[in-house]
LOKE-532774 format. One line per 2 residues: their letters; for each residue x negated, z negated, y of C-alpha. Coordinates in Angstrom, 1 decimal. Each point is the difference from the previous one (the first is absolute). Example, Ala and Ser with C-alpha at 12.3 -4.5 7.8 and 13.67 -1.06 7.14 Angstrom:
REM LOKE-532774
as = -12.3/-7.8/-4.5  -1.4/0.7/3.4
REM end
This chain:
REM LOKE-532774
xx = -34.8/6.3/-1.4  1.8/2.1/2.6
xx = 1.0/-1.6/3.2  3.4/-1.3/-0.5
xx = 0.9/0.8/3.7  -0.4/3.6/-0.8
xx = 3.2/0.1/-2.0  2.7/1.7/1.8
xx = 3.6/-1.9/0.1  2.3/1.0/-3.0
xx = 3.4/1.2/0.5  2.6/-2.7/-0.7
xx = 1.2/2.2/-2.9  -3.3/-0.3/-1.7
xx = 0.6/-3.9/-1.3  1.7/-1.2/-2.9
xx = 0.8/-3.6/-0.1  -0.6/-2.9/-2.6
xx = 1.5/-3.4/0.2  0.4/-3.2/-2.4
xx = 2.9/-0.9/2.1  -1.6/-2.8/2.1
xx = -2.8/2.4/1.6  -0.7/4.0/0.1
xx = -2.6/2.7/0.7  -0.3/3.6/1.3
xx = -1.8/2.5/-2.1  -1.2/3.5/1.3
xx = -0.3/2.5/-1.8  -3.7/0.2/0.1
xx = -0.1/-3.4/-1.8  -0.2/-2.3/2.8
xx = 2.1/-3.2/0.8  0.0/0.0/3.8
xx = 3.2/-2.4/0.1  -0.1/-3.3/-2.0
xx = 2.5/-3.6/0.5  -1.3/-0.7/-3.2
xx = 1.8/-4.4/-0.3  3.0/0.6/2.2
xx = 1.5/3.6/1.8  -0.4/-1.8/3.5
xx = -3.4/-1.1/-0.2  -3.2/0.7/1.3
xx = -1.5/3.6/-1.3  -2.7/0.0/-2.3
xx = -0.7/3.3/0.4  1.6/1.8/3.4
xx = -1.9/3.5/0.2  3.2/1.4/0.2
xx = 0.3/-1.6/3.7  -3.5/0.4/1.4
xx = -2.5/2.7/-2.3  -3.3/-2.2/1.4
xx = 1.3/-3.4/0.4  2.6/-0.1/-3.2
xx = -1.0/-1.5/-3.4  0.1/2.7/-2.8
xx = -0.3/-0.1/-3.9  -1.3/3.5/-1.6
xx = -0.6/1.6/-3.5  -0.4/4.0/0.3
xx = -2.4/2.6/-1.7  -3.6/0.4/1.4
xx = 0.9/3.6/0.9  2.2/2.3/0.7
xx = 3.3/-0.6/-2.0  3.9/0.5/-0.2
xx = 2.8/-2.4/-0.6  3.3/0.1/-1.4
xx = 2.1/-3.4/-0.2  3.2/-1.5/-1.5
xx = 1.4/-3.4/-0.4  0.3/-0.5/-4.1
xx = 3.6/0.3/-1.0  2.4/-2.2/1.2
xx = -2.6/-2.8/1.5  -2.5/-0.5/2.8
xx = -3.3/0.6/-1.3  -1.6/3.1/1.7
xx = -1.7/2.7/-2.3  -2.7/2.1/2.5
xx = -1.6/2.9/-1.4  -3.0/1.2/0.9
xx = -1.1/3.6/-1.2  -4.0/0.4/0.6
xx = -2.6/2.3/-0.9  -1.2/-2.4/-2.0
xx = 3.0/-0.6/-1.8  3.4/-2.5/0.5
xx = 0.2/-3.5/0.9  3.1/-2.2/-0.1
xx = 1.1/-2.6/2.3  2.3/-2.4/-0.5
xx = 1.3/-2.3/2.7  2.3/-2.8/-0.5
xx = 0.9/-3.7/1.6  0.6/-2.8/-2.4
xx = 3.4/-2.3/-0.3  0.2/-3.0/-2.3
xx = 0.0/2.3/-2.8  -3.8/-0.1/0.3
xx = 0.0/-4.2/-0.6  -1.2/-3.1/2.5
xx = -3.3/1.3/0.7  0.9/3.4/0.6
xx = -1.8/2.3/2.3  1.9/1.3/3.3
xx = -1.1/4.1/-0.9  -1.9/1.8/-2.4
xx = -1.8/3.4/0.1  -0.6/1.5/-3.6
xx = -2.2/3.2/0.2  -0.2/1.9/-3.1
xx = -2.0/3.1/-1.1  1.9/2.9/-1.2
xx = -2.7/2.4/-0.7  -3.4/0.8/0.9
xx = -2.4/-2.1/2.2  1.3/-0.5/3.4
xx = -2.3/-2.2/2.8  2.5/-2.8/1.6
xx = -0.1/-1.9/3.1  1.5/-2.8/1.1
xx = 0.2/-1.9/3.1  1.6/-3.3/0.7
xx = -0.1/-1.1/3.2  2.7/-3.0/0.7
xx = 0.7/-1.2/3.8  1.8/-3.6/0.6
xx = 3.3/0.9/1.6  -1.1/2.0/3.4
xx = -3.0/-1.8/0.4  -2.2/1.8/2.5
xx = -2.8/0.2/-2.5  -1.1/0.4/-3.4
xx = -0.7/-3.3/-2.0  -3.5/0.5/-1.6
xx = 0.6/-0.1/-4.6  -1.2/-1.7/-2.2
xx = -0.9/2.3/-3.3  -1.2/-1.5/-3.1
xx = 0.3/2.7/-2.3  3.5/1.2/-0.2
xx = 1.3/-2.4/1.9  0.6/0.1/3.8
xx = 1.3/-2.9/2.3  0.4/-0.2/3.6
xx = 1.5/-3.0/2.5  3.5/0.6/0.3
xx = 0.3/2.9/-2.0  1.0/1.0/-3.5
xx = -2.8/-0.6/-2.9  -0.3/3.1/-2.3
xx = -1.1/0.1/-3.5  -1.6/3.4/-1.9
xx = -1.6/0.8/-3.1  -2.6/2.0/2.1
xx = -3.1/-1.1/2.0  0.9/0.0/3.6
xx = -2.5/-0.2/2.6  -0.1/-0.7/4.3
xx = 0.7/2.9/2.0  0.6/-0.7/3.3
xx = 2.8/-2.1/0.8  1.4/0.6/-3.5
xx = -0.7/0.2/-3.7  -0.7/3.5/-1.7
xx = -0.5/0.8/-3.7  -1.4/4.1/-1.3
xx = 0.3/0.4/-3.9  1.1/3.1/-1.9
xx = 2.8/-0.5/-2.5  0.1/2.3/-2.8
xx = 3.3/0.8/-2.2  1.4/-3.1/-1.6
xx = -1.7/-2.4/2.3  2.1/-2.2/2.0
xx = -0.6/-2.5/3.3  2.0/-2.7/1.4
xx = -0.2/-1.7/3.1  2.3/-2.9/0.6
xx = 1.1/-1.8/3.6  0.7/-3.2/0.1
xx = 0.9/-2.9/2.5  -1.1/-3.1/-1.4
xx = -3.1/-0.9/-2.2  -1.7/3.1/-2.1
xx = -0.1/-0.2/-3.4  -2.9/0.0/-1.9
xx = 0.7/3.6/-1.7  1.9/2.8/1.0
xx = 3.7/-0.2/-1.8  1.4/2.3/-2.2
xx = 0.6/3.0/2.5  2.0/2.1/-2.7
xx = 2.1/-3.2/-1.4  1.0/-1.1/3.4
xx = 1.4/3.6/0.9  2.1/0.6/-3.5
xx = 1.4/-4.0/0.9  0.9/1.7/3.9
xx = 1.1/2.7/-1.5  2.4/-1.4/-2.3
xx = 1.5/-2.1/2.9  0.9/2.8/2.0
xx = 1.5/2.3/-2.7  2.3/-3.2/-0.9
xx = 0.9/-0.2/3.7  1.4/3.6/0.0
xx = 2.1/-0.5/-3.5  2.7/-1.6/2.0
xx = 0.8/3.7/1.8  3.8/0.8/0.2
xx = -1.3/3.9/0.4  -0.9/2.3/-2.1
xx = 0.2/3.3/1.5  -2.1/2.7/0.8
xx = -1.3/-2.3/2.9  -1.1/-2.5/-1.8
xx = -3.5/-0.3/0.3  0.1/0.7/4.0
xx = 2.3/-2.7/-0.2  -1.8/-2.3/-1.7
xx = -2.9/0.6/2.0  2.0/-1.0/3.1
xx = 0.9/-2.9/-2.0  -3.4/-1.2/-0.6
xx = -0.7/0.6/3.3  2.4/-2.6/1.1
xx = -0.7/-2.7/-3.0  -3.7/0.7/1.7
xx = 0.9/-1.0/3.1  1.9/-3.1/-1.4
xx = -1.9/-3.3/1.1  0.4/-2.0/-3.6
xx = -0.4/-3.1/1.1  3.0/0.0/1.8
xx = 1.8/3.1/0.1  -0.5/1.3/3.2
xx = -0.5/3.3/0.5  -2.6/1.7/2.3
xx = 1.4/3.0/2.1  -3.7/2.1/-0.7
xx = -3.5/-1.0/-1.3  -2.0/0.4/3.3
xx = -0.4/-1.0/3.2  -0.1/2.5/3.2
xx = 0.2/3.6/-1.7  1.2/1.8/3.4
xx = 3.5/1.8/0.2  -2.2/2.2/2.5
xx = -3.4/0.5/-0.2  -1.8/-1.1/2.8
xx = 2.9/-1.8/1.3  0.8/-4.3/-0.2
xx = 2.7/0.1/-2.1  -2.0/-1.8/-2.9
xx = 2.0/-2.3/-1.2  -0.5/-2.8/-3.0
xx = 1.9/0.4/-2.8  -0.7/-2.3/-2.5
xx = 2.9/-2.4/0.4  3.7/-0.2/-1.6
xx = 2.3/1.5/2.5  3.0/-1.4/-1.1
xx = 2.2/3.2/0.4  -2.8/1.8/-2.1
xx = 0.1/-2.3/-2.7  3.5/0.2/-0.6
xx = 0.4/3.2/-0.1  -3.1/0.5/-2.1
xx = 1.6/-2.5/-2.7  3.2/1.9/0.1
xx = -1.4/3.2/-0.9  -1.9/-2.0/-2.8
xx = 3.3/-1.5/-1.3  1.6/3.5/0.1
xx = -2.8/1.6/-1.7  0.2/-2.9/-2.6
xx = -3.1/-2.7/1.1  2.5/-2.6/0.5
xx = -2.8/-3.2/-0.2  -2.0/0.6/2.9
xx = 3.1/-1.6/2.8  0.1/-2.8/-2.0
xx = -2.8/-1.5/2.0  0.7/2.0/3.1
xx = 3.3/-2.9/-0.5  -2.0/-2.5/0.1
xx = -2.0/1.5/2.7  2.7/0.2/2.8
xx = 1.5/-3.0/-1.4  -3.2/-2.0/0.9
xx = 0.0/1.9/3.8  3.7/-0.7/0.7
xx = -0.2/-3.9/-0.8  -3.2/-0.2/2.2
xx = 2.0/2.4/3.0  3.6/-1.9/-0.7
xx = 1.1/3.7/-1.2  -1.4/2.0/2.6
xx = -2.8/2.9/-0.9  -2.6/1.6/1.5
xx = -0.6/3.4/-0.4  -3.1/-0.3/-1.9
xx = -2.6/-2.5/-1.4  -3.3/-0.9/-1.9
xx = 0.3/1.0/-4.1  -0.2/-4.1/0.0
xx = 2.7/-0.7/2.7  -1.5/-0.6/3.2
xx = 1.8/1.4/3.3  -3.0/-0.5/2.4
xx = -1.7/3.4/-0.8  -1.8/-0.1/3.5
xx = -1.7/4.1/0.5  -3.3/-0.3/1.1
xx = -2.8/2.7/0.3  -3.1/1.4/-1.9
xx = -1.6/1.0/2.8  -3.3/1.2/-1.4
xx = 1.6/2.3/-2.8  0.6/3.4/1.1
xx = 2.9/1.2/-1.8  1.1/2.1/-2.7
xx = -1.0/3.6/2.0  -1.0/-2.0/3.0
xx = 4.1/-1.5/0.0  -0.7/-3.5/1.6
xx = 1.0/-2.5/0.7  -0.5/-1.5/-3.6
xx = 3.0/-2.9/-0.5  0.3/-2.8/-1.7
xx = 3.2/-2.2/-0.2  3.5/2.2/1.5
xx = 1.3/-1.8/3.3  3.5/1.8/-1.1
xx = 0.6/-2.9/-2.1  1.2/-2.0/3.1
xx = 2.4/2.5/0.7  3.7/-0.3/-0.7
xx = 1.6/2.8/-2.4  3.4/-0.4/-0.8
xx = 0.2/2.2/-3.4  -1.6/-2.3/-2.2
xx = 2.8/-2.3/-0.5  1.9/2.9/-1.2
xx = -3.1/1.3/-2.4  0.3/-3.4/-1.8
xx = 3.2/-0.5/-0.7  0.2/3.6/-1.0
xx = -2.3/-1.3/-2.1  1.7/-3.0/-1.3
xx = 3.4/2.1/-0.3  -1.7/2.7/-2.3
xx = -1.8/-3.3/-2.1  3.4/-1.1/-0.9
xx = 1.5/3.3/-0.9  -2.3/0.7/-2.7
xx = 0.8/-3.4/-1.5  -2.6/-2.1/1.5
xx = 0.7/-3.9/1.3  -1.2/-0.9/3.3
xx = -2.0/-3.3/0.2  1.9/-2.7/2.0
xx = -2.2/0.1/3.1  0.4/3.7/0.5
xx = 3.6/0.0/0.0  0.2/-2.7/3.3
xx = -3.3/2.0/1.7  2.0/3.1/-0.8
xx = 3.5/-1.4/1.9  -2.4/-1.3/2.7
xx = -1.4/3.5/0.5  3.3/1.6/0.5
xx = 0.9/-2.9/2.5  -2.7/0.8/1.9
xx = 1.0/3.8/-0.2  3.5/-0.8/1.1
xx = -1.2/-1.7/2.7  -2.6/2.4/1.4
xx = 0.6/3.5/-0.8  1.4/1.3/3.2
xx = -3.6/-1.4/1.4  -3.0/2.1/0.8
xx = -2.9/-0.2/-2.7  -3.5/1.7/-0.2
xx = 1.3/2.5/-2.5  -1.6/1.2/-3.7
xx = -3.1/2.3/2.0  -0.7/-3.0/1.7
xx = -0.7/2.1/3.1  -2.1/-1.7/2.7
xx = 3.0/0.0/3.0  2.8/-2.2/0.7
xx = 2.3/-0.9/-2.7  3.4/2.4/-0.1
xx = 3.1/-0.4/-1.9  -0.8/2.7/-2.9
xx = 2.8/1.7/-2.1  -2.4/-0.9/-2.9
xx = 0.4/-3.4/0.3  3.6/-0.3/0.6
xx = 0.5/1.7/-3.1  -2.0/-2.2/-1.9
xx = 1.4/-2.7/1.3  3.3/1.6/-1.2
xx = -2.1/-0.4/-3.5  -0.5/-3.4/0.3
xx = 3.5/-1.4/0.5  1.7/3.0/-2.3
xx = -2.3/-1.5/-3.1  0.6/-3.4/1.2
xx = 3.7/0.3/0.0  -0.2/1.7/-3.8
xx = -2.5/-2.9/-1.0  1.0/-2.9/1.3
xx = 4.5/0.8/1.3  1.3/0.9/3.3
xx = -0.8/-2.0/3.0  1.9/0.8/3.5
xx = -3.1/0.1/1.7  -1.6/2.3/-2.4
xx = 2.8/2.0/-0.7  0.6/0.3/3.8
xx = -3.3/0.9/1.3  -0.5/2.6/-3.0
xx = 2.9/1.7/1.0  -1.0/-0.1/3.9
xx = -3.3/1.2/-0.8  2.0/3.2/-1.8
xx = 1.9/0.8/3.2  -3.1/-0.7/2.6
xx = -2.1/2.5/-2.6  2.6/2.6/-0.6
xx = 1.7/0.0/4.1  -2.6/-1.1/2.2
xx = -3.0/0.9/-2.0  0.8/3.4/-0.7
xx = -1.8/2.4/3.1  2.4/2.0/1.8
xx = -1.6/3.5/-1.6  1.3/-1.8/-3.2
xx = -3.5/-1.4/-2.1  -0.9/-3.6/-0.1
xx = -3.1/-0.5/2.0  -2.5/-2.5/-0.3
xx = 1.6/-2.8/1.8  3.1/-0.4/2.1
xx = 0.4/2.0/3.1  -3.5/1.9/-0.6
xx = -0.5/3.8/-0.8  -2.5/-0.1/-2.5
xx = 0.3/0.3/-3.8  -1.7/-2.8/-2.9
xx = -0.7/1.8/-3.5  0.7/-3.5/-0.8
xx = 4.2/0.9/0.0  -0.3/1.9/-2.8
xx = 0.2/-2.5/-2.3  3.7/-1.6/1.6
xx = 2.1/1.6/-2.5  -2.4/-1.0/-2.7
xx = 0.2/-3.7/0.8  3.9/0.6/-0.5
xx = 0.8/-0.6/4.0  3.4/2.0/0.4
xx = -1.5/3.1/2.6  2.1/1.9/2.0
xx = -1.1/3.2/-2.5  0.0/2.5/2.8
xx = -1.9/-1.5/2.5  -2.7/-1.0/-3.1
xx = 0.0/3.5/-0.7  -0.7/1.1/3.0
xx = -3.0/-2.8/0.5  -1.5/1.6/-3.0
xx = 0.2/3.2/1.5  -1.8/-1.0/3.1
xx = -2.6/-2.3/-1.2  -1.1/3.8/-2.3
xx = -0.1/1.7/3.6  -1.7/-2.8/1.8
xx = -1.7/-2.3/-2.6  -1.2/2.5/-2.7
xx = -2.8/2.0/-0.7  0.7/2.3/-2.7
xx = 0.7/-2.7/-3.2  -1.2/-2.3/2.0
xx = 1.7/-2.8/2.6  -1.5/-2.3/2.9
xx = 1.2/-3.5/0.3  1.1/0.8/3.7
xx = -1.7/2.6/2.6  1.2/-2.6/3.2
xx = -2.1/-2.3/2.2  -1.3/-3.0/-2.6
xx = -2.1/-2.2/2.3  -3.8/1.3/-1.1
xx = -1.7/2.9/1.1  -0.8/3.0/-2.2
xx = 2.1/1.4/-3.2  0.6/-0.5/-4.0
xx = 0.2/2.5/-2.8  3.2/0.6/-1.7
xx = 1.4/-3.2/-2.4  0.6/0.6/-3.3
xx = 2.5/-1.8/-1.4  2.2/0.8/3.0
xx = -0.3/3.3/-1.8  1.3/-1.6/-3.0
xx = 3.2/-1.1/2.2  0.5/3.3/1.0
xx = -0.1/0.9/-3.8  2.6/-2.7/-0.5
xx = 2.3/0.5/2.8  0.4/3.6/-0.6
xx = 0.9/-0.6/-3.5  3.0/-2.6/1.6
xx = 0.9/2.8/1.7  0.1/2.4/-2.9
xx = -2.5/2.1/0.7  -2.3/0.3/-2.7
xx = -1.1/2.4/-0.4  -1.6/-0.3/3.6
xx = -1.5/-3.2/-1.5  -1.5/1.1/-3.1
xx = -2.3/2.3/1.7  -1.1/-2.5/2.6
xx = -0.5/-2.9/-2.6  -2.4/2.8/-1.7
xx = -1.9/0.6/3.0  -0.7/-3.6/0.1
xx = -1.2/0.2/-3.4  -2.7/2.0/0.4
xx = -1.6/-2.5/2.7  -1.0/-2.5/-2.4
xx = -3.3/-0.1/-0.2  -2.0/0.9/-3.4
xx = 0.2/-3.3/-1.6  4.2/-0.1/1.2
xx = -0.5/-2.3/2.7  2.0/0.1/3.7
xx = -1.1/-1.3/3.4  1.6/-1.1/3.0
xx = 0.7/3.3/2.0  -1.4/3.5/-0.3
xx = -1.7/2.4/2.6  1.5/3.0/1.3
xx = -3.5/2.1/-1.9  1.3/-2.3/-3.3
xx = -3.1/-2.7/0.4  1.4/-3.6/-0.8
xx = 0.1/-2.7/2.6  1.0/-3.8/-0.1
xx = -0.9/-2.5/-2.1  -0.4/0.7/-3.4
xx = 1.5/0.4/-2.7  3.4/-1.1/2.1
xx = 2.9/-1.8/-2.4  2.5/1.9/2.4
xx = -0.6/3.3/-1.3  -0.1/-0.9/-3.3
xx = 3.2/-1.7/0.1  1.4/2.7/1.8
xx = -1.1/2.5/-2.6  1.4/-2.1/-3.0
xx = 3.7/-0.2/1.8  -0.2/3.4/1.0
xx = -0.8/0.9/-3.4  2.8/-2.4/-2.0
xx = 2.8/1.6/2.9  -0.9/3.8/-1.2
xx = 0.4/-1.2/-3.5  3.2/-1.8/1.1
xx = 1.7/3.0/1.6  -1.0/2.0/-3.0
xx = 1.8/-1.6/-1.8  3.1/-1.0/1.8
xx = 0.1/1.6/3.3  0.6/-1.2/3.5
xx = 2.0/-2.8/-1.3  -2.3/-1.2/-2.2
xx = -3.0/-0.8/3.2  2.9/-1.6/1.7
xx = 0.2/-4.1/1.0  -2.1/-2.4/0.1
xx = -3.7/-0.5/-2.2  2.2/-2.4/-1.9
xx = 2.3/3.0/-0.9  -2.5/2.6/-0.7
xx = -1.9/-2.6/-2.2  2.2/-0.1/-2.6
xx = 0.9/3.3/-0.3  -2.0/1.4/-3.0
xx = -0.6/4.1/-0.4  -1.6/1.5/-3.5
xx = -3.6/-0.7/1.6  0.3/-3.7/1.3
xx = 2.1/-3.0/-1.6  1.3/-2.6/2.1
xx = -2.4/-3.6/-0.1  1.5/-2.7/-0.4
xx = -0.9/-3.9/0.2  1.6/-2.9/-1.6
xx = -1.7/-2.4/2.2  -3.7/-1.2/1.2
x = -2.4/1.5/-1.9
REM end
């Protein structure tokens, strides 16, 4: 076998991702899994090439030789097709991770190789590592089964034999010949299952999952990729949603900013579940409810910015120090020590929320309506103070624009959900005049926070929220985050001072915002062609990361639920204007909601599903 140390890193673009929607995996495009949190999105890796090419764990199925690929995901779910085109002939792969479609017993993921034509040698290497251990535990093979302490067992309907720290199979499969190899995390079966039955059953879920799209434009299946990428990145169990798939993917290679992202941000997830109400997926915040519910009875209504998909605040960052990094990018991260931080905007996120739940006809639970009061208590009573802000920049906490305005959020929903309060009533209103007097700089933009010069991409979404802008001085903060936050049809977060040494790429969904705002502005035309840029820097299987190089190469973690979300709005706003002009991308999400055009109908709930 060929030393697996000899493998170059992959671009970031090269994966595609699978997920079951408890745990998920990173597939190059040469056939190997080199990212794998195969029970749960947080957990240790079983496979990790993707952060250290020597160290990692890796799981392999390619042609013998030399060999081509092309790859899809099969229509409308999240099973990956890869191609490979040999002179020998073609080969199939077919990649997918199993829900409870696939019964009790189920395995974790399946591999189904299938011959096309001719008689093309295969190779296969599995080669598991136990979290970031610093070594290899040594297999146990019995025929085509593999088990290893503290790894993953695997099941295949080939003979595999020792090879090094791993388990490596050769056979030649001719056209019409199929092999499976199944993962699991518990007890092996005694056979391998039904490759082929378990991937129709996966299948099947996923189509049924998209039948619920509001959409049906020319978009549609980019949109519905985006969807899936979010329902991916949904943690079943209990609704959270994880902001990427991986851990410590660098916004600059060679740099420290390697961040984990495998937790629900609570701003994240509420936006991502708007978009998914919007674009008709209207289940999936039914446990994200429950969810916050749980963490505001535990916190007495008080959020932190981001948690475990299970609930847990203490998300303590430690380091892998013997793992290189993707590119030589270390430090490698586990845990994200932002979650002790205080940002201010989630209490608006929520009962944004909450406010756009009701207004398609759904009934809150009991306990959200008193945690959502209590969150707009503690935004009455705390907005004029200094938080950490939504880049969770590594500096002394600042009293952002960003956060005022959500804040603004938070008691404007409160007061339509629950009645005027004088305290809410009154601090909204005083959070309008400190935003739109004070706040606005004296060249006429609003900058990142009060009394600074600098500009946040992240005020391009105030209008879009609904907060009532002063509409000059928010045209002219788009205009000068173009001139100093853009890079051609891209946008930085911010280009000012953040705390950590070193740079990021550009971030893609503010690009999105820029999409939006200009549309708010009228200016569509302006937007159309950026929104089409963006387009063309999905990947070949439609998937977005974090932020984007200035050569085009993807950084970040991967794929990023951000972007995707960004994309999908961004995409329902074109159609929106299209269809009704400026007026029609006006208001709040609420508003824009239920406003139907020929391509999208308004979704609508009658209660709890």
């Amino acid at each position: 076998m060929t030393d697996a140390g000899e493998r170059p890193y992959q671009p970031i673009e090269a994966y595609a991702l699978l997920s079951n929607c408890e745990g998920c995996a990173l597939v190059a495009r040469d056939g190997s899994i080199d990212w794998a949190c195969l029970e749960r999105f947080d957990a240790d890796p079983a496979f990790s090439r993707l952060l250290d090419r020597r160290r990692g764990g890796h799981f392999s199925i390619r042609p013998e030789g030399r060999y081509e690929t092309a790859r899809q995901y099969l229509s409308r779910s999240n099973i990956l097709e890869t191609t490979f085109n040999t002179p020998d002939g073609f080969v199939t792969l077919h990649d997918f991770m199993v829900g409870p479609e696939g019964g009790p017993h189920r395995p974790l993921l399946v591999r189904l190789v299938s011959g096309v034509s001719g008689r093309v040698p295969m190779v296969v290497a599995y080669r598991p590592l136990a979290g970031f251990a610093e070594s290899f535990a040594p297999p146990e093979i019995a025929g085509g089964r593999v088990t290893a302490p503290g790894c993953p067992g695997l099941v295949a309907d080939v003979q595999l034999v020792r090879d090094g720290a791993g388990a490596a199979a050769r056979f030649v499969l001719e056209g019409g010949q199929a092999r499976s190899f199944s993962i699991y995390g518990d007890a092996l079966p005694d056979a391998p299952p039904d490759a082929r039955a378990l991937m129709e059953r996966t299948r099947k879920a996923w189509v049924l999952w998209t039948q619920d799209a509001a959409y049906t434009g020319p978009l549609a299946d980019e949109l519905i990729r985006s969807a899936l990428v979010l329902k991916a990145l949904t943690y079943a169990p209990t609704g959270a949603m994880v902001a990427a798939a991986t851990t410590s993917l660098p916004e600059e290679i060679g740099g420290i900013r390697n961040w984990d992202y495998r937790f629900c941000w609570i701003r994240d997830a509420c936006l991502s579940f708007y978009v998914l109400k919007k674009f008709g997926m209207l289940r999936e915040a039914e446990a994200f409810f429950g969810f916050v519910s749980d963490l505001c009875a535990r916190a007495e209504g008080r959020l932190r910015p981001l948690y475990s998909v299970s609930g847990e605040a203490d998300l303590a960052e430690t380091t892998i120090a013997h793992f290189e990094g993707w590119r030589g990018s270390a430090p490698v991260r586990a845990g994200n020590e932002a979650a002790a931080q205080h940002q201010a905007d989630a209490y608006g996120q929520v009962l944004d929320l909450l406010y756009l739940y009701t207004r398609l006809g759904g009934t809150l639970p009991e306990a959200m309506l008193g945690h959502g009061a209590r969150l707009a208590d503690i935004s009455a009573a705390h907005w004029h103070r200094p938080d950490a802000g939504l880049w969770e920049p590594r500096k002394p906490e600042q009293r952002y624009l960003h956060a005022a305005i959500m804040n603004w959020v938070a008691l404007d929903r409160a007061i339509r959900l629950f009645g005027p309060r004088e305290t809410w009533c009154r601090e909204r209103d005083r959070i309008v005049a400190c935003v739109n007097g004070p706040g606005i700089h004296r060249d006429g933009y609003y900058p990142q926070y009060l009394g600074g010069d600098d500009v946040d991409a992240a005020l391009l979404m105030a209008p879009l929220v609904g907060f009532p802008v002063d509409e000059a001085a928010f045209a002219r903060t788009v205009e000068v985050i173009i001139e100093r936050l853009g890079h051609g049809h891209l946008v930085y977060r911010y280009r000012n001072d953040d705390g950590l040494p070193g740079h990021e790429g550009t971030f893609l969904l503010c690009a999105f915002w820029l999409v939006d705002a200009l549309l708010w502005l009228g200016r569509d035309a302006e937007a159309r062609l950026r929104f089409n840029a963006l387009r063309a820097l999905q990947n070949d299987v439609g998937l977005y990361a974090e932020e984007v190089a200035p050569d085009g190469a993807f950084l970040g973690n991967f794929p990023q639920a951000f972007s995707h979300l960004g994309f999908i709005h961004s995409a329902l706003m074109l159609d929106l204007f299209a269809h009704g002009g400026r007026a029609a991308v006006q208001g709040t999400y609420a508003d824009r909601s239920l406003r139907e055009t020929a391509l999208r109908r308004t979704p609508t709930l009658g209660g709890p599903d």
